[in-house]
N, C-alpha and C positions, 0 to 999 in steps of 0.2 A: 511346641513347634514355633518354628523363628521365619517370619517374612523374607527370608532370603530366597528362595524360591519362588514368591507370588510376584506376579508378574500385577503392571498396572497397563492399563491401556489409557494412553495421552489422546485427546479428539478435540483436534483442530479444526475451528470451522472456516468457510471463505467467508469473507465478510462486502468487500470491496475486489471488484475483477474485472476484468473488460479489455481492450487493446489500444495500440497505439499506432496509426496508420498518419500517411501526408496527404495530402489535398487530393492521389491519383486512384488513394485507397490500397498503396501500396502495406503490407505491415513490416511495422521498422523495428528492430531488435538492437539489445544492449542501451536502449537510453532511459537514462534516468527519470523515475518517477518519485514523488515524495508527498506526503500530507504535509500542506502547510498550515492549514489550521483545524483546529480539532478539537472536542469536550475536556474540559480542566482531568475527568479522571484517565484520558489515555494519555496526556501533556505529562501526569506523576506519574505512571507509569512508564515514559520515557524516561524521564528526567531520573527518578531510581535506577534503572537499570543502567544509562548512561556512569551514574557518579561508580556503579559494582564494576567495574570494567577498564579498561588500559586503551588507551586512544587507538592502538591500531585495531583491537577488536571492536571498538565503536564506528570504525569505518567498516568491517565487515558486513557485521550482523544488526542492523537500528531496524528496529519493529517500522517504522515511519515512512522506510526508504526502500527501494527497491528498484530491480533492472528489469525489461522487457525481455519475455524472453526470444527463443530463435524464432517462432511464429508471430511476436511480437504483443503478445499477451503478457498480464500480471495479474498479481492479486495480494492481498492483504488480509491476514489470519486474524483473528479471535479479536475484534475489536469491539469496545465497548459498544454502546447504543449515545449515536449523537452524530452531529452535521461534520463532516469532512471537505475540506477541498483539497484537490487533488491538482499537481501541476506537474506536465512533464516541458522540458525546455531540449533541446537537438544541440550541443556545445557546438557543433561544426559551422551551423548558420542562427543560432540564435533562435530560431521557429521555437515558438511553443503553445502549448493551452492550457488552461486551467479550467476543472467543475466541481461543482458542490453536490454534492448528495447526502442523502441521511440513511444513515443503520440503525434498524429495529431489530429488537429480540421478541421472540414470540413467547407465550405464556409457559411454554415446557423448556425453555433454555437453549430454544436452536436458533442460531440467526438467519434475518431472511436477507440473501446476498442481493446487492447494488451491481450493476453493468454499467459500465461509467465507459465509453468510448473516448480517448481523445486522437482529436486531428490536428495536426501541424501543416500551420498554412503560411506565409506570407500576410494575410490579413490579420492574422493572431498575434505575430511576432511583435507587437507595438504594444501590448496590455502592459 
C-alpha cells in the first residue's frame, strides 16, 4: 500500500493575537503589523525560508509580518517559545505602538497564546 491516499492533518496553533485600535477604540483594518525582535531560532527560520523564495513571494507570505484584519484583529501562527515585540506603525499619519510579550509552550506541545492589544495614539507616534 502506497501513502498516496493517507492524508496528513497540518495543526496550526495561534501563538500571538490581539487587535489594533486608535486612541477612540475604534478597530483599524489593513495596517501593518510585524515582529521586530525575536528568539535567534524564529530569526533562522526566517532567514531560511526568506533565501527558499523569490522577492515577490517574500512580500507575500513573511511568517514575521502581517495585516489587520476587517475587524481589525491579527495573529501569528506556530511560533517558537521566546520574547517578541510587536510594532504596528498607520503609513497615513505615522501613529504607531510597539509591545513585548513572551510565548510559552506547555509540556504536551500546545502553545499558550499572548493578546497583545495595540493602540495608536499621537502620544506613541514619537518612540
Amino acid at each position: 500500500m502506497n501513502d498516496l491516499g493517507a492524508w496528513e492533518i497540518i495543526r496550526h496553533q495561534v501563538a500571538i493575537c490581539g487587535v489594533v485600535t486608535n486612541e477612540s477604540g475604534e478597530r483599524l483594518k489593513g495596517l501593518p503589523v510585524s515582529i521586530v525582535s525575536m528568539p535567534d531560532a524564529f530569526s533562522a527560520r526566517i532567514s531560511g525560508a526568506l533565501r527558499a523564495v523569490d522577492k515577490k513571494e517574500k512580500e507575500l507570505a513573511r511568517p514575521d509580518q502581517t495585516l489587520t484584519r476587517r475587524d481589525g484583529s491579527y495573529f501569528f501562527l506556530d511560533l517558537p517559545a521566546g520574547r517578541y515585540t510587536l510594532k504596528v506603525i498607520d503609513p497615513a499619519t505615522g501613529f504607531q505602538d510597539e509591545k513585548t510579550s513572551e510565548v510559552k509552550w506547555d509540556k504536551i506541545g500546545n502553545i499558550k497564546k499572548v493578546m497583545v492589544s495595540l493602540q495608536l495614539s499621537i502620544s506613541k507616534s514619537s518612540k
